[in-house]
C-alpha positions as CSV (number, residue, x, y, z in Angstrom):
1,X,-43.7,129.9,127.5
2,X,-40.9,130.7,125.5
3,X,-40.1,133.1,122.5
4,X,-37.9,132.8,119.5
5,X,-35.6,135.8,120.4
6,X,-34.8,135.9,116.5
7,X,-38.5,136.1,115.5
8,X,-39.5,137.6,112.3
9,X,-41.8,138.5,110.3
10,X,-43.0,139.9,107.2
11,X,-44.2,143.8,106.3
12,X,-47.1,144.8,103.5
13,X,-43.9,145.2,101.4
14,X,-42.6,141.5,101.8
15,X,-39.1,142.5,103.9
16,X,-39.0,140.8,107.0
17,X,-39.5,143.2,110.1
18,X,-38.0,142.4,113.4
19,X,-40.7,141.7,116.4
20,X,-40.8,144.1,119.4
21,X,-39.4,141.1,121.5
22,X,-35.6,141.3,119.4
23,X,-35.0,144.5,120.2
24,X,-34.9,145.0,123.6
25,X,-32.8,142.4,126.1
26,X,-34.9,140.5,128.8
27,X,-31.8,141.4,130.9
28,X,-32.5,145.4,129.8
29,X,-36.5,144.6,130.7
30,X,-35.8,142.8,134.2
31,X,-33.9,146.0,135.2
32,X,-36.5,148.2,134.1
33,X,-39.5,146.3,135.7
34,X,-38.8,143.6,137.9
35,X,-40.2,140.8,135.4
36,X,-39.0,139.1,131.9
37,X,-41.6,139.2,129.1
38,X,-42.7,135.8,129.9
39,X,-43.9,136.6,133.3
40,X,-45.5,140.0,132.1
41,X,-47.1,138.3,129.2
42,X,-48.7,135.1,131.5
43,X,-50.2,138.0,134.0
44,X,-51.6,140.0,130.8
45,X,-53.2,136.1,129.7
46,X,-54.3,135.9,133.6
47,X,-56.1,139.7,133.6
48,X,-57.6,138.8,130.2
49,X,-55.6,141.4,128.0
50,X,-56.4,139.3,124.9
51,X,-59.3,141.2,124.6
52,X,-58.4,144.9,125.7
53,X,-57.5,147.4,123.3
54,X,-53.6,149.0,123.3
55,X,-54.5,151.6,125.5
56,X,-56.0,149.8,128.1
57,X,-53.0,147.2,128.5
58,X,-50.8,149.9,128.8
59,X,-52.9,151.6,131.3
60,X,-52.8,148.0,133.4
61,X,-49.0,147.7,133.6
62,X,-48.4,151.7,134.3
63,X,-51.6,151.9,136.8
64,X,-51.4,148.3,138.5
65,X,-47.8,147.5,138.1
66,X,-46.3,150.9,137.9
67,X,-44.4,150.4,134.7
68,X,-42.5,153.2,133.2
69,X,-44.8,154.6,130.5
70,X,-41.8,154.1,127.5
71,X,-41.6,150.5,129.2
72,X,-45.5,149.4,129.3
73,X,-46.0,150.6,125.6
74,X,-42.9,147.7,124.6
75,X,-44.4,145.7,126.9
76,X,-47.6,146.0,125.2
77,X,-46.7,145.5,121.9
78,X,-44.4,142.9,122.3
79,X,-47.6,141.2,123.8
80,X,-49.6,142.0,121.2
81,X,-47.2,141.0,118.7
82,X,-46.8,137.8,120.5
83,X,-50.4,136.7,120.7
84,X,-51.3,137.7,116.7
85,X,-52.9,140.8,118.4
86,X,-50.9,142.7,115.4
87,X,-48.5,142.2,112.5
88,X,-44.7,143.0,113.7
89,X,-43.9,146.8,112.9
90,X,-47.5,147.7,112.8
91,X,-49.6,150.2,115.7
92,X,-53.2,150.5,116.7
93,X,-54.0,153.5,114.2
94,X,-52.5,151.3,111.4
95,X,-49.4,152.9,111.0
96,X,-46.2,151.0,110.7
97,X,-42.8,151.3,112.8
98,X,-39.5,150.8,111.6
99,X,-36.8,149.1,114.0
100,X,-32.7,148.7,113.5
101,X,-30.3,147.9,116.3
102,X,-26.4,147.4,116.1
103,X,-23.9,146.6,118.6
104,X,-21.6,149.8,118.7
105,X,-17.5,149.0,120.1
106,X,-17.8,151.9,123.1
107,X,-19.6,152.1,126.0
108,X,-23.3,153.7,126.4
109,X,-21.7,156.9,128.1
110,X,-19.6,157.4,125.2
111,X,-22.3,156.6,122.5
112,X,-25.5,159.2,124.4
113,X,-23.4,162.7,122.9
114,X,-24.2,161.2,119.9
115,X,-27.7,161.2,120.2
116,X,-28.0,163.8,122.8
117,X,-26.0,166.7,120.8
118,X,-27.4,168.2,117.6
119,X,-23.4,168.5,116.2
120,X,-22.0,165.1,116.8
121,X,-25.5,163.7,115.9
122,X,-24.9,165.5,112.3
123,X,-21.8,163.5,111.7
124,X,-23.7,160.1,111.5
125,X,-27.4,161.6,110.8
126,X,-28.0,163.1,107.9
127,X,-32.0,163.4,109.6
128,X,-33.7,166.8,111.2
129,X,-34.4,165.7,115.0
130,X,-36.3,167.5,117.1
131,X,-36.1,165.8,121.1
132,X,-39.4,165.4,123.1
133,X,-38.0,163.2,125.7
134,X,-35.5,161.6,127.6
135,X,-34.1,159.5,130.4
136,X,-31.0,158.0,131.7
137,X,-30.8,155.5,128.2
138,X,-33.5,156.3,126.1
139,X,-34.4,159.6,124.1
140,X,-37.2,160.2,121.8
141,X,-37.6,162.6,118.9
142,X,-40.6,164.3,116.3
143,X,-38.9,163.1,113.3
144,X,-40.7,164.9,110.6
145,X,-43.9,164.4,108.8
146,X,-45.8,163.7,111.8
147,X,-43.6,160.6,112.7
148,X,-41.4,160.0,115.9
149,X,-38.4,158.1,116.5
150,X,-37.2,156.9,119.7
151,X,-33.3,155.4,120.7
152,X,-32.3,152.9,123.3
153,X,-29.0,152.1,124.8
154,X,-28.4,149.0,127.1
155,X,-24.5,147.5,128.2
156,X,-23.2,144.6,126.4
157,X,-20.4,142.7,127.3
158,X,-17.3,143.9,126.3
159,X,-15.6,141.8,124.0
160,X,-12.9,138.9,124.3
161,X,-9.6,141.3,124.0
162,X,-12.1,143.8,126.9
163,X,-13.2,146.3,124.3
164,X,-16.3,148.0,125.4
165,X,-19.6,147.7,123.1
166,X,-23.2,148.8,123.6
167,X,-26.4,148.1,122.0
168,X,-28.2,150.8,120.0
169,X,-32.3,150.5,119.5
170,X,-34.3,152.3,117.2
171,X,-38.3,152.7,116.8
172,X,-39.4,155.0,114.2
173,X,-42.6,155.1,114.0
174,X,-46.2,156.5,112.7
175,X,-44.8,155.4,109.7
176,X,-46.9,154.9,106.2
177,X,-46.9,150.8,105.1
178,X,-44.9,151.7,101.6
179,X,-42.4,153.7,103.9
180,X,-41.0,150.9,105.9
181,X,-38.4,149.3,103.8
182,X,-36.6,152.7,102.8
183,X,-36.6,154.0,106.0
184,X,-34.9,150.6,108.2
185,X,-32.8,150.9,105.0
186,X,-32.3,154.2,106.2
187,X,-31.3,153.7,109.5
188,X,-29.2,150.6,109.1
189,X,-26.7,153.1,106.6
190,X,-27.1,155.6,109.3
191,X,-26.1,153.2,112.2
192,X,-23.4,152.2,110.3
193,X,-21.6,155.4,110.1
194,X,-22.2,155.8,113.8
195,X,-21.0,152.5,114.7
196,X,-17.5,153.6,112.0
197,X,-17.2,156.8,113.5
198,X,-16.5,155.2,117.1
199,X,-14.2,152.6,115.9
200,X,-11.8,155.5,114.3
201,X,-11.9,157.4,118.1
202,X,-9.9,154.5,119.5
């Protein structure tokens, strides 16, 4: 099976929102757990995950397979994004997430201050972030109002002239329907600024 990498598709509000599958690199998901979302998603078809709730998917790859816990839950909704299990953006309670990425000109070491330190994240944030988590490329946050959001950083090849660049991910989620299109809105003026301020430290 194969996936359309630039898949799409539409929130409550009629902007598109990006599927779990766009955000993430297969190259990024390989590293992380040995297999590419086509092989994880055959062996959910093969154990009969069609008809298993989130929890018990995500309790399958982190019990059986010994996925990371941040990895199983993309895992899982990727898969149940992919098999109409749920709408793109949207999670088991009925909440909605919003997802930006960008492609930042530095490398990921140079990028994580950003996110890591309450100063330097002010000069690109203008957002109260409190951290709950974090490992060697991803860091998650409360981010107000009950909601969380989440960051991602995975290597990209540096460009043609050997300038190094990075991919930033975003998930901010437990997010109200009518919320969705201000808050990616949101993020992709915030990214933005982030992605300015590191072209001006060259």
């Amino acid at each position: 099976m194969t996936e359309d990498r630039g898949e799409e598709a539409r929130s409550g509000t009629g902007t598109p929102v990006r599927a779990q599958s766009s955000m993430v690199s297969d190259r990024a998901l390989v590293d992380a757990t040995g297999r590419t979302r086509d092989e994880w998603y055959e062996m959910l078809d093969e154990a009969g995950a069609k008809e298993w709730d989130h929890a018990k998917i995500a309790r399958w790859l982190g019990g059986k397979h010994e996925v990371d816990g941040w990895w199983a839950q993309g895992v899982t909704v990727g898969y149940e994004q992919s098999r109409g299990l749920r709408e793109p953006g949207q999670r088991p309670d009925g909440s909605f997430d919003a997802s930006s990425s960008k492609t930042l000109p530095a490398n990921v070491e140079d990028v994580w201050p950003y996110l890591v330190d309450e100063d330097s994240r002010r000069e690109w944030l203008d957002l109260e972030l409190n951290p709950r988590s974090q490992s060697a490329q991803s860091i998650r946050f409360d981010g107000g109002e009950g909601s969380r959001v989440s960051f991602y950083l995975d290597a990209a090849p540096p460009t043609k002239a050997g300038r190094p660049r990075c991919k930033i991910s975003l998930q901010h989620s437990r997010l109200k329907r009518e919320e969705v299109v201000e808050t990616k809105e949101f993020w992709k003026g915030a990214l933005a600024r982030l992605a300015a301020i590191l072209s001006d430290g060259d």
